[in-house]
PyMOL Python script that loads the backbone (N, CA, C, O; Angstrom):
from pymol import cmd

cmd.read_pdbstr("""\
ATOM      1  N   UNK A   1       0.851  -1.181   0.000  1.00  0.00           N
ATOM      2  CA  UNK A   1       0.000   0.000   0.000  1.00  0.00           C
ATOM      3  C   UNK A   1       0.885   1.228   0.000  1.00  0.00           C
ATOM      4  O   UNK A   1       1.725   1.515   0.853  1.00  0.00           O
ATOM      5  N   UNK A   2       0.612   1.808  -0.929  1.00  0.00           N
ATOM      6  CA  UNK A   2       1.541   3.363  -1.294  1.00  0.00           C
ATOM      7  C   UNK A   2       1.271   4.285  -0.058  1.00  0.00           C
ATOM      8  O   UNK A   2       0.101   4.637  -0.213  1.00  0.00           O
ATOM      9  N   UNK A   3       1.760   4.871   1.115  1.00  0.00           N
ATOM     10  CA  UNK A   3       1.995   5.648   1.864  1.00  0.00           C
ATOM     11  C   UNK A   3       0.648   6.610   1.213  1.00  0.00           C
ATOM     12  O   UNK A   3       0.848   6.898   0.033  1.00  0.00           O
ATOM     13  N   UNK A   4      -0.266   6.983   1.602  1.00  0.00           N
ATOM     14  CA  UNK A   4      -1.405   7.910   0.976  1.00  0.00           C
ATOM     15  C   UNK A   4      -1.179   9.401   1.694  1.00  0.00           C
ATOM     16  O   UNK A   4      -2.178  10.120   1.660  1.00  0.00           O
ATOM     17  N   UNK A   5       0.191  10.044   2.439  1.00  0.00           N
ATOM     18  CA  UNK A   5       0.464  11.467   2.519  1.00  0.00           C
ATOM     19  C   UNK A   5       1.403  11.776   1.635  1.00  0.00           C
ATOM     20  O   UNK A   5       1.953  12.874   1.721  1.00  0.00           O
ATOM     21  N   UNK A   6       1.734  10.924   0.690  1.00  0.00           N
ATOM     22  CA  UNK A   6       2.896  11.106  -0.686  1.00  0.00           C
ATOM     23  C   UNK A   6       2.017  11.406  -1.744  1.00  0.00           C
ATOM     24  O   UNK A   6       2.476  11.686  -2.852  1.00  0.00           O
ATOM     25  N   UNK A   7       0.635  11.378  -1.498  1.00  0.00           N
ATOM     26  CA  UNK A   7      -0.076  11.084  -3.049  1.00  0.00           C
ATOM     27  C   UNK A   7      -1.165  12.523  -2.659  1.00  0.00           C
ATOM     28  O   UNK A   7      -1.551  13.039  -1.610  1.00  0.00           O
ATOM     29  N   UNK A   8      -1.400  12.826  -4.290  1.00  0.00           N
ATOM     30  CA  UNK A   8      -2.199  14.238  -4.170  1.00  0.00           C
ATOM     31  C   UNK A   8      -3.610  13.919  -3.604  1.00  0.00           C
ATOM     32  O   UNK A   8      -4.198  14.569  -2.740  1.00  0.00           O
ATOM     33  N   UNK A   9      -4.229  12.344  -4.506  1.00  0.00           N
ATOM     34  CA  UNK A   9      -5.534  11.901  -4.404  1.00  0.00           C
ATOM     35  C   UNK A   9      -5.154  10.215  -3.902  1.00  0.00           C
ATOM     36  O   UNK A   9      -4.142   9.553  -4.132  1.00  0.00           O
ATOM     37  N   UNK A  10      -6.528   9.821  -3.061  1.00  0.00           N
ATOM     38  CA  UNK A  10      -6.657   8.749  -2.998  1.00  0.00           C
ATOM     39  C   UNK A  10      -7.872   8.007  -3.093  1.00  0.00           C
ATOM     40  O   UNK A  10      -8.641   8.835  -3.582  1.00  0.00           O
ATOM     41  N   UNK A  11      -8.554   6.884  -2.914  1.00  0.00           N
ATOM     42  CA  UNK A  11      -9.165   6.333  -3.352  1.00  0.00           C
ATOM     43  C   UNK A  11     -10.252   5.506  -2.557  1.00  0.00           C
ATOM     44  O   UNK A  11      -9.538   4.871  -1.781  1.00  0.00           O
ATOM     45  N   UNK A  12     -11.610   5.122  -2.278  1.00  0.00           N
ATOM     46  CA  UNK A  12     -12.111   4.512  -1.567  1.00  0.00           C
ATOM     47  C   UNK A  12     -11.735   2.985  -1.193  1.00  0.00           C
ATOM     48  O   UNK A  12     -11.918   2.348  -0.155  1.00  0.00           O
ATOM     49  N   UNK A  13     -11.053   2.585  -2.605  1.00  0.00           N
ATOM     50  CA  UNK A  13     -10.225   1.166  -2.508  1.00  0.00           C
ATOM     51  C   UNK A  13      -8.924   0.819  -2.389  1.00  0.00           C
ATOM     52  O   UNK A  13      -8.261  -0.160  -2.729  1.00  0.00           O
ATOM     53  N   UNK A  14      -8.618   2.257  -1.603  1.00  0.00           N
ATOM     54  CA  UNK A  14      -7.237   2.073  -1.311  1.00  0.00           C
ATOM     55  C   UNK A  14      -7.522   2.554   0.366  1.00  0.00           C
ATOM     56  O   UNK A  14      -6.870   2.051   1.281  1.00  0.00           O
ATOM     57  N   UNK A  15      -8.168   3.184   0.505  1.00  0.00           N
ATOM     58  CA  UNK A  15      -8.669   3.466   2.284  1.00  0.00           C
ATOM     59  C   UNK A  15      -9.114   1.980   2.896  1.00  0.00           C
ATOM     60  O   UNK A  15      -8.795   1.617   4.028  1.00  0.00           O
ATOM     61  N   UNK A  16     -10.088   0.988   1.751  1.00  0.00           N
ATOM     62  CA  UNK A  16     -10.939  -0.044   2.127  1.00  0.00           C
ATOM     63  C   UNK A  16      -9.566  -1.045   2.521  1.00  0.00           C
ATOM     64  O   UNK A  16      -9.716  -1.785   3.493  1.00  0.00           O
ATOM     65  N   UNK A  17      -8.602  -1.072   1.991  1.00  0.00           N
ATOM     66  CA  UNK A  17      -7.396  -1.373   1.742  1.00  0.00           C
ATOM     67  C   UNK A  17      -6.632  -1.268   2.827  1.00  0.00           C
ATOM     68  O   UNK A  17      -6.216  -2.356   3.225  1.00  0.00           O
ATOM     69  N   UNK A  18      -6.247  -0.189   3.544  1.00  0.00           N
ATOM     70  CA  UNK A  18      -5.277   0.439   4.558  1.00  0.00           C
ATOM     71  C   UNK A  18      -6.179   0.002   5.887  1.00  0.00           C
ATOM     72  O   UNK A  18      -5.668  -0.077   7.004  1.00  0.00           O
ATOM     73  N   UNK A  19      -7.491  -0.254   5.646  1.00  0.00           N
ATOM     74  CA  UNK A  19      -8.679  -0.118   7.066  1.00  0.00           C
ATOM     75  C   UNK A  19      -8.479  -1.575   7.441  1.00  0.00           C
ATOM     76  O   UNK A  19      -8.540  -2.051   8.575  1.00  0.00           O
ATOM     77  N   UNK A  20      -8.209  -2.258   6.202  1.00  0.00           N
ATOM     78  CA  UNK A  20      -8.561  -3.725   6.519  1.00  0.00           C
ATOM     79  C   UNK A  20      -6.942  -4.130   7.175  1.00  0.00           C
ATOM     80  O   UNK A  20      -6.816  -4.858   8.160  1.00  0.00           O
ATOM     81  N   UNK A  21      -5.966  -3.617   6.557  1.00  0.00           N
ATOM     82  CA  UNK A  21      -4.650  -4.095   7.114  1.00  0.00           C
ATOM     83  C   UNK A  21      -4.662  -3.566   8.850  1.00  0.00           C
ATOM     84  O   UNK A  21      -3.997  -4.281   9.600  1.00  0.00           O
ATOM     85  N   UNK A  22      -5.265  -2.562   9.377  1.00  0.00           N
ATOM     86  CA  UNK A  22      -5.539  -2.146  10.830  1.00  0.00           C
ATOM     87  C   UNK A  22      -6.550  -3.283  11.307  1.00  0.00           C
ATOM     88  O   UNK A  22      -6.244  -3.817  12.373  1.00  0.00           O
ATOM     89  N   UNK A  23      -7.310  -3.578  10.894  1.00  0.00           N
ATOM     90  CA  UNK A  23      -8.257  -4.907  11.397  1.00  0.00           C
ATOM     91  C   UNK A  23      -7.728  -5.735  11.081  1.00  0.00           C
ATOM     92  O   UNK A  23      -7.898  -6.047  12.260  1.00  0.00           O
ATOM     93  N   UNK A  24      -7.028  -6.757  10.527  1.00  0.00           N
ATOM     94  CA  UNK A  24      -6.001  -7.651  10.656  1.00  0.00           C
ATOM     95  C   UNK A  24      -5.165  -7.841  11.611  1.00  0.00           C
ATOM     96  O   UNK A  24      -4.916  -8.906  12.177  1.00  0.00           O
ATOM     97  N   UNK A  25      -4.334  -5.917  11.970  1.00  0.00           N
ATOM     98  CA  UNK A  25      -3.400  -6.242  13.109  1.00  0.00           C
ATOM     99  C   UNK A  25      -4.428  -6.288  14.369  1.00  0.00           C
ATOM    100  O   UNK A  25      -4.003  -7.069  15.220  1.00  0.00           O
ATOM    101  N   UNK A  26      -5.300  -5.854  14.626  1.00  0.00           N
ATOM    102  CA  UNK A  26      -6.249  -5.940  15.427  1.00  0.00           C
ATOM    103  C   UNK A  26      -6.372  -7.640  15.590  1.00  0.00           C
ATOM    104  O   UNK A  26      -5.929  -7.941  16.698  1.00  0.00           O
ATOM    105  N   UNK A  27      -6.703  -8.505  15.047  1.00  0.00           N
ATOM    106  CA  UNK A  27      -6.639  -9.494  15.241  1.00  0.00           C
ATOM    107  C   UNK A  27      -8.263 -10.540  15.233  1.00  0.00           C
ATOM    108  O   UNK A  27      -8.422 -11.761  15.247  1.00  0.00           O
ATOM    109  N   UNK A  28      -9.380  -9.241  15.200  1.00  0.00           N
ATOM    110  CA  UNK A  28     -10.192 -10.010  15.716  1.00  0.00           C
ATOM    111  C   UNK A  28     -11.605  -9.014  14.949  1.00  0.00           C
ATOM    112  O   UNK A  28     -12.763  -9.061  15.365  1.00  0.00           O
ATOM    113  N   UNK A  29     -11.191  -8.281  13.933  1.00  0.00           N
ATOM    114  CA  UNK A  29     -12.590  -7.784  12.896  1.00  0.00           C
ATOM    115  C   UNK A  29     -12.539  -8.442  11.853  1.00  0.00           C
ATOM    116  O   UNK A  29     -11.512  -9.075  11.606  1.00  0.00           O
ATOM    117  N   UNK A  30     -13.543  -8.461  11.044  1.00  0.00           N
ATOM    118  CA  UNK A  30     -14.076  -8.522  10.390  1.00  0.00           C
ATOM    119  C   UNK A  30     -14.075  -7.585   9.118  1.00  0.00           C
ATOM    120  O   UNK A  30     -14.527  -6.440   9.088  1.00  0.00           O
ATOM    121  N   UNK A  31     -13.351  -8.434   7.827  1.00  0.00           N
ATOM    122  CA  UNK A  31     -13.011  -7.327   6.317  1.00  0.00           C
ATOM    123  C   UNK A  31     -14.229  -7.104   6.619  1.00  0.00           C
ATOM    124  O   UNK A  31     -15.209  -7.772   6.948  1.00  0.00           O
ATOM    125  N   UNK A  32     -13.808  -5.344   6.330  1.00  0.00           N
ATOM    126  CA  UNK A  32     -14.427  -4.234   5.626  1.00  0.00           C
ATOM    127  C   UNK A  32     -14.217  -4.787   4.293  1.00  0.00           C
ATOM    128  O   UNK A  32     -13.126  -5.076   3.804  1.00  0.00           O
ATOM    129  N   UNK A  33     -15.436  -4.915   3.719  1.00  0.00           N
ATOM    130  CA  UNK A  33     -16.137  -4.976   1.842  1.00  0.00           C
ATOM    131  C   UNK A  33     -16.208  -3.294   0.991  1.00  0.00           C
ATOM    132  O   UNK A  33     -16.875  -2.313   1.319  1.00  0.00           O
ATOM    133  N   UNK A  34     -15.462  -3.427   0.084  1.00  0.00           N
ATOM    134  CA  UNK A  34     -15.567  -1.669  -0.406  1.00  0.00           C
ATOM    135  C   UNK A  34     -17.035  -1.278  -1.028  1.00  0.00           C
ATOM    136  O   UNK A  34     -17.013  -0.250  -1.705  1.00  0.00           O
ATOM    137  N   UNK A  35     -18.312  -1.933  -0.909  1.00  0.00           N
ATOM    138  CA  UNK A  35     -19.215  -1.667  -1.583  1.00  0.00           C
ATOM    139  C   UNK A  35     -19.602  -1.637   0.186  1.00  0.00           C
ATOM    140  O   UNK A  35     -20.378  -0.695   0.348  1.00  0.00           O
ATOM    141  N   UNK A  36     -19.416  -2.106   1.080  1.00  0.00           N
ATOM    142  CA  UNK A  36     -19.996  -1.846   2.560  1.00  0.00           C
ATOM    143  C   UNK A  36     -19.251   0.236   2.903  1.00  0.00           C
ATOM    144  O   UNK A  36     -19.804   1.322   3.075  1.00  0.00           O
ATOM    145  N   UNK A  37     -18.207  -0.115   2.855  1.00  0.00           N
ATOM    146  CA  UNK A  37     -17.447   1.299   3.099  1.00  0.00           C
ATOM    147  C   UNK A  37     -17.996   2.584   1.852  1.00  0.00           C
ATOM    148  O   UNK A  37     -17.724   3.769   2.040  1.00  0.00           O
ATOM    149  N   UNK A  38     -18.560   2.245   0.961  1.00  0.00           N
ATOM    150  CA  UNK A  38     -19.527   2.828  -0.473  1.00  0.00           C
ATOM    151  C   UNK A  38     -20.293   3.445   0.577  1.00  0.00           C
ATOM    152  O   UNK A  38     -20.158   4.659   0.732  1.00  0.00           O
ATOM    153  N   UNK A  39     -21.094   2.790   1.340  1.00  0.00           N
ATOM    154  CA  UNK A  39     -22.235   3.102   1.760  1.00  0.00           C
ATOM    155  C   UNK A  39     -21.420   4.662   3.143  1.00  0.00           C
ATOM    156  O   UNK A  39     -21.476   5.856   3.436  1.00  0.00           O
ATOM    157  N   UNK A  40     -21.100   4.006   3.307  1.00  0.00           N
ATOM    158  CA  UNK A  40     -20.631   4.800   4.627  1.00  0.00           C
ATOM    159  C   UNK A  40     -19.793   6.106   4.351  1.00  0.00           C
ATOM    160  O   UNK A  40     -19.711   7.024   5.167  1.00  0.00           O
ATOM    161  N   UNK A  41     -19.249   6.098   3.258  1.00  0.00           N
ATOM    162  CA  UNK A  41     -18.961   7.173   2.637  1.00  0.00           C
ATOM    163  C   UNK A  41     -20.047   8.226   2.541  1.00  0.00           C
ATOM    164  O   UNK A  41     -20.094   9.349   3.043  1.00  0.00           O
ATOM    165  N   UNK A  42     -20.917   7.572   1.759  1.00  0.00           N
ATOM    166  CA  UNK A  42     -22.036   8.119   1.236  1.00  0.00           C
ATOM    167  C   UNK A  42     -22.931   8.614   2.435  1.00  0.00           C
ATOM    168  O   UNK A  42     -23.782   9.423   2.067  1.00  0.00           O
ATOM    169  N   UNK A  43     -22.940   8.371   3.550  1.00  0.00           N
ATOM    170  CA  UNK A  43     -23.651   8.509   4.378  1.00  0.00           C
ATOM    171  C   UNK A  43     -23.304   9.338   5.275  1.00  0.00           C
ATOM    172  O   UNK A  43     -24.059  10.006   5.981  1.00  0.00           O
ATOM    173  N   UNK A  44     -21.521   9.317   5.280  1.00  0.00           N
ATOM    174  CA  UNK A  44     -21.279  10.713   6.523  1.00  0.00           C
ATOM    175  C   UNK A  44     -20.356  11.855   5.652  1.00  0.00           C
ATOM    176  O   UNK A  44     -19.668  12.645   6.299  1.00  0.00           O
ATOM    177  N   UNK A  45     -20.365  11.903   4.409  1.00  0.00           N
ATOM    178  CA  UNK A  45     -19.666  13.013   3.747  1.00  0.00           C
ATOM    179  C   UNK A  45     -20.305  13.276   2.303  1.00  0.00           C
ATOM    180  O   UNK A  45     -19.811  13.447   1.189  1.00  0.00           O
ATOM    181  N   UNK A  46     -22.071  13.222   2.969  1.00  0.00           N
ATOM    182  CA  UNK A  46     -22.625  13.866   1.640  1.00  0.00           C
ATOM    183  C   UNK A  46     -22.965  15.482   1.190  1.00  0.00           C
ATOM    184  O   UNK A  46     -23.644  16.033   0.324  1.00  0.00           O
ATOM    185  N   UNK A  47     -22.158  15.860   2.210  1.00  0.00           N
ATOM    186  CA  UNK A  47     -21.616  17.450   2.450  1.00  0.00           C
ATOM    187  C   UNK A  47     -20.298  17.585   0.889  1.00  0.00           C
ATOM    188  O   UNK A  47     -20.513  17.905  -0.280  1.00  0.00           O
ATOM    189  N   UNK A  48     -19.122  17.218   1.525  1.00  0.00           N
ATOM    190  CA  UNK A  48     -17.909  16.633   0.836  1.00  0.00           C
ATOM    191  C   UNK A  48     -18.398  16.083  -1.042  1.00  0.00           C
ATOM    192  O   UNK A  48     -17.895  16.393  -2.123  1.00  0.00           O
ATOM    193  N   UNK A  49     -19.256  15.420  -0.777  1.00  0.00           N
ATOM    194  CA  UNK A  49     -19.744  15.058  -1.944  1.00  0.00           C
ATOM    195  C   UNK A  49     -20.204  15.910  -3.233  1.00  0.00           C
ATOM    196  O   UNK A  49     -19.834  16.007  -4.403  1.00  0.00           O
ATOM    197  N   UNK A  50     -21.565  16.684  -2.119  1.00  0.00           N
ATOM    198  CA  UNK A  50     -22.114  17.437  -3.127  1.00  0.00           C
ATOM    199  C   UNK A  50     -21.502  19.112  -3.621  1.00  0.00           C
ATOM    200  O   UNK A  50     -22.026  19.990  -4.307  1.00  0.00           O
ATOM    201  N   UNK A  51     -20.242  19.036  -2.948  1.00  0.00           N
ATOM    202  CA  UNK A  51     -19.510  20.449  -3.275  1.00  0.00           C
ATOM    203  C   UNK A  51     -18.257  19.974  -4.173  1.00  0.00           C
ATOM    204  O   UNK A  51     -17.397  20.766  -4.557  1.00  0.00           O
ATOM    205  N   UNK A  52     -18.245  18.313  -4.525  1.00  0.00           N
ATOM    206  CA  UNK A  52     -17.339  18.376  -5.306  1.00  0.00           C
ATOM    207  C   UNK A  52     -15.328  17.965  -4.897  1.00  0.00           C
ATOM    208  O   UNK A  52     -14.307  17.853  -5.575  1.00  0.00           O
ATOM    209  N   UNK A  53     -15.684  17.873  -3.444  1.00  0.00           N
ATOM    210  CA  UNK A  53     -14.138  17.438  -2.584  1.00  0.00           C
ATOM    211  C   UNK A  53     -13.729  16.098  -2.745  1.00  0.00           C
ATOM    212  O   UNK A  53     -12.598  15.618  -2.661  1.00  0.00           O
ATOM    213  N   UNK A  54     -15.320  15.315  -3.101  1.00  0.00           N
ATOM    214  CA  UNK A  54     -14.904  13.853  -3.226  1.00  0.00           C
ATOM    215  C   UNK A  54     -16.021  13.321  -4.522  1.00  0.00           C
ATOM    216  O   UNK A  54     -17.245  13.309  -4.654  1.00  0.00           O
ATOM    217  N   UNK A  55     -15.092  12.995  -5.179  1.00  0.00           N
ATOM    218  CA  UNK A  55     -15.999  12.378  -6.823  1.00  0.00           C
ATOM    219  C   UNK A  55     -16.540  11.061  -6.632  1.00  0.00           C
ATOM    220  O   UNK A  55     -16.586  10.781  -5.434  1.00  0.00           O
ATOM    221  N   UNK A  56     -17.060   9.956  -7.553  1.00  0.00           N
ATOM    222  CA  UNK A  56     -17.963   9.159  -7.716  1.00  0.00           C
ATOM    223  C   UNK A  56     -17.264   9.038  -9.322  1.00  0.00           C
ATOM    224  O   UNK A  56     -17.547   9.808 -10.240  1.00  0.00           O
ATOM    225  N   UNK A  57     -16.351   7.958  -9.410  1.00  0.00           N
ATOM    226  CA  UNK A  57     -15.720   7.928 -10.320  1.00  0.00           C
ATOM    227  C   UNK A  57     -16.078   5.505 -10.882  1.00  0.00           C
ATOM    228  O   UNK A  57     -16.475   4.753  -9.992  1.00  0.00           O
ATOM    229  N   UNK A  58     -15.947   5.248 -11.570  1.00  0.00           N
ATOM    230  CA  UNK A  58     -16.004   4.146 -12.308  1.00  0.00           C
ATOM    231  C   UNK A  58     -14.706   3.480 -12.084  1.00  0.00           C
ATOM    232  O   UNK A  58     -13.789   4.258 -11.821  1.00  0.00           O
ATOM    233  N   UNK A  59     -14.384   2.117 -12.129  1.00  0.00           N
ATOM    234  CA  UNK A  59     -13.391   1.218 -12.387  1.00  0.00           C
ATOM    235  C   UNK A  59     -13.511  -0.033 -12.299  1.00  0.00           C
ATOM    236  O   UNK A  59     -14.240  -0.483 -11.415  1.00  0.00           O
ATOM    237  N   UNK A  60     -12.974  -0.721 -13.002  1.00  0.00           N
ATOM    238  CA  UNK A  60     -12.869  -2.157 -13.267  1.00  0.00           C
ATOM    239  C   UNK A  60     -12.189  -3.074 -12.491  1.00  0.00           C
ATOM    240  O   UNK A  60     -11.002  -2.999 -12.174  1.00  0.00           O
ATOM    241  N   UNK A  61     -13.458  -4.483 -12.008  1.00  0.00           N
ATOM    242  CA  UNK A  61     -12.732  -4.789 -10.876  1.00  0.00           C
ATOM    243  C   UNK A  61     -12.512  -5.895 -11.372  1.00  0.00           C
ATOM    244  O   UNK A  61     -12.713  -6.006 -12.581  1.00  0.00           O
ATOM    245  N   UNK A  62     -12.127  -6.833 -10.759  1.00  0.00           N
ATOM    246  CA  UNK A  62     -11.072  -8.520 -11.486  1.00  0.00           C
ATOM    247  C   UNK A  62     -11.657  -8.732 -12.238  1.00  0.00           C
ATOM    248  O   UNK A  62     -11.022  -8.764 -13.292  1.00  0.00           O
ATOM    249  N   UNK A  63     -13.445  -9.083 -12.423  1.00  0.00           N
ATOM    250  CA  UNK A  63     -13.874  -9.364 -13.531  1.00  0.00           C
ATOM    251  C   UNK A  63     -13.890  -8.389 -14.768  1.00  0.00           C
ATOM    252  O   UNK A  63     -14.363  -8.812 -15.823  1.00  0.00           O
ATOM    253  N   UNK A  64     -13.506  -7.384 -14.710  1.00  0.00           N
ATOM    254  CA  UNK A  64     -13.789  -6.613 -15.772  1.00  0.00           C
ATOM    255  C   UNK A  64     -14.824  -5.473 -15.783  1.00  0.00           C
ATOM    256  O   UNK A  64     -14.815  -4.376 -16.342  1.00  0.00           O
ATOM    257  N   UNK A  65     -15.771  -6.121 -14.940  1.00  0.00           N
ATOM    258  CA  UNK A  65     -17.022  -4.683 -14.814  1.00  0.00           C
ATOM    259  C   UNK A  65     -16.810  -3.798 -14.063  1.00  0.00           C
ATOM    260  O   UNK A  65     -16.288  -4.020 -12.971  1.00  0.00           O
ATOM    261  N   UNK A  66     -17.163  -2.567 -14.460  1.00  0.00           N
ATOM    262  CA  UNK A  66     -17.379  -1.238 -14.128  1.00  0.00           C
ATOM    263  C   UNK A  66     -18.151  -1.521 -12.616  1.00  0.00           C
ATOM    264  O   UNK A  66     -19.153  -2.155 -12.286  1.00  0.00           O
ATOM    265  N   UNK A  67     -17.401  -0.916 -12.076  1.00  0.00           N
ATOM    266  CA  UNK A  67     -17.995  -1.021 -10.231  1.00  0.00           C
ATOM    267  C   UNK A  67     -17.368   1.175  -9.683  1.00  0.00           C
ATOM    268  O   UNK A  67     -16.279   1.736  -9.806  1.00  0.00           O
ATOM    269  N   UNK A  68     -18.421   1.567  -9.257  1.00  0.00           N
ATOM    270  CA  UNK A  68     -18.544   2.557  -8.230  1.00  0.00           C
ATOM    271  C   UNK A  68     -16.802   2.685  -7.527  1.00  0.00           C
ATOM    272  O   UNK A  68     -16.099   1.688  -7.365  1.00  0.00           O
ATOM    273  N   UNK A  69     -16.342   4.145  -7.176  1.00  0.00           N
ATOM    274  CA  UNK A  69     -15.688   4.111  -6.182  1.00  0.00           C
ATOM    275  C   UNK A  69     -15.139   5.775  -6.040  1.00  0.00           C
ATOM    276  O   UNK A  69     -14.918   6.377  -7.091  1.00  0.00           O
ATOM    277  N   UNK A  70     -14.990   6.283  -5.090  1.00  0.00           N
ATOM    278  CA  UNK A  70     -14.802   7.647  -4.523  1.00  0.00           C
ATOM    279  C   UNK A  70     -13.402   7.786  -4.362  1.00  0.00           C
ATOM    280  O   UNK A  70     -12.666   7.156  -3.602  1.00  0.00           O
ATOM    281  N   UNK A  71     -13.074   8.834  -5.300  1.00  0.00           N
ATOM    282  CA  UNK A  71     -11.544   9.499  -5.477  1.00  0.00           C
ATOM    283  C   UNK A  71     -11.530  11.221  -4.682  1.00  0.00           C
ATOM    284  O   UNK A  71     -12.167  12.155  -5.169  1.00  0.00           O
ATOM    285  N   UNK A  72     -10.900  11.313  -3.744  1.00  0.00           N
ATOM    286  CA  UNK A  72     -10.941  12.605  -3.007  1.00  0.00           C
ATOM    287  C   UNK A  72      -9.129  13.200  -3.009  1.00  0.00           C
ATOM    288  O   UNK A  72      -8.063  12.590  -3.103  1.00  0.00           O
ATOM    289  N   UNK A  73      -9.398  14.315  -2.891  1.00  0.00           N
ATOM    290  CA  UNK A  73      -7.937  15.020  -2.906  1.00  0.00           C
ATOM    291  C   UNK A  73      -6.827  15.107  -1.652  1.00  0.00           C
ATOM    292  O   UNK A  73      -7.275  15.762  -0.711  1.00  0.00           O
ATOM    293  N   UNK A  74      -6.328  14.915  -1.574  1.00  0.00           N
ATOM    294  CA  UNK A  74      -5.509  14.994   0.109  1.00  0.00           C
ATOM    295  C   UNK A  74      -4.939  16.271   0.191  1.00  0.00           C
ATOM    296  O   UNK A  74      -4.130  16.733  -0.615  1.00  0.00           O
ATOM    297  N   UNK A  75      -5.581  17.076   1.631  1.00  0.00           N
ATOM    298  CA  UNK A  75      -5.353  18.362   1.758  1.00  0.00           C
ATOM    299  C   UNK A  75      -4.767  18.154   2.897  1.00  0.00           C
ATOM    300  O   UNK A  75      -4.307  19.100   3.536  1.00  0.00           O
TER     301      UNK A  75
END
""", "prot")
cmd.dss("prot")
cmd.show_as("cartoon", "prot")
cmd.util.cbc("prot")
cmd.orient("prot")
């Protein structure tokens, strides 16, 4: 996982990513799913959202289809 205070933007599947390696060392949660963390995005930064700080951008996941995911800027 790329250090995310080196990078301008990052990604909902790279947070879903960094959250799950902290619950691992934890020892005892349960993966976070990035279509579960979708939701939760959506639910406490629809402020952030609708001014444009955090996009709603497309990408392709192992199979090939177009799946949802939130790209925000690091300030």
């Amino acid at each position: 996982m790329n250090n995310l205070q080196e990078k301008d933007t990052f990604t909902s599947l790279e947070l879903t990513e960094l959250i799950n390696q902290y619950r691992e060392q934890e020892g005892n949660r349960k993966e976070l799913q990035h279509y579960d963390f979708l939701k939760i995005v959506r639910d406490e930064f629809e402020e952030e959202i609708n001014q444009g700080n955090i996009s709603v951008v497309d990408y392709k996941d192992k199979k090939g289809e177009s799946r949802p995911m939130y790209v925000s800027l690091c300030t």
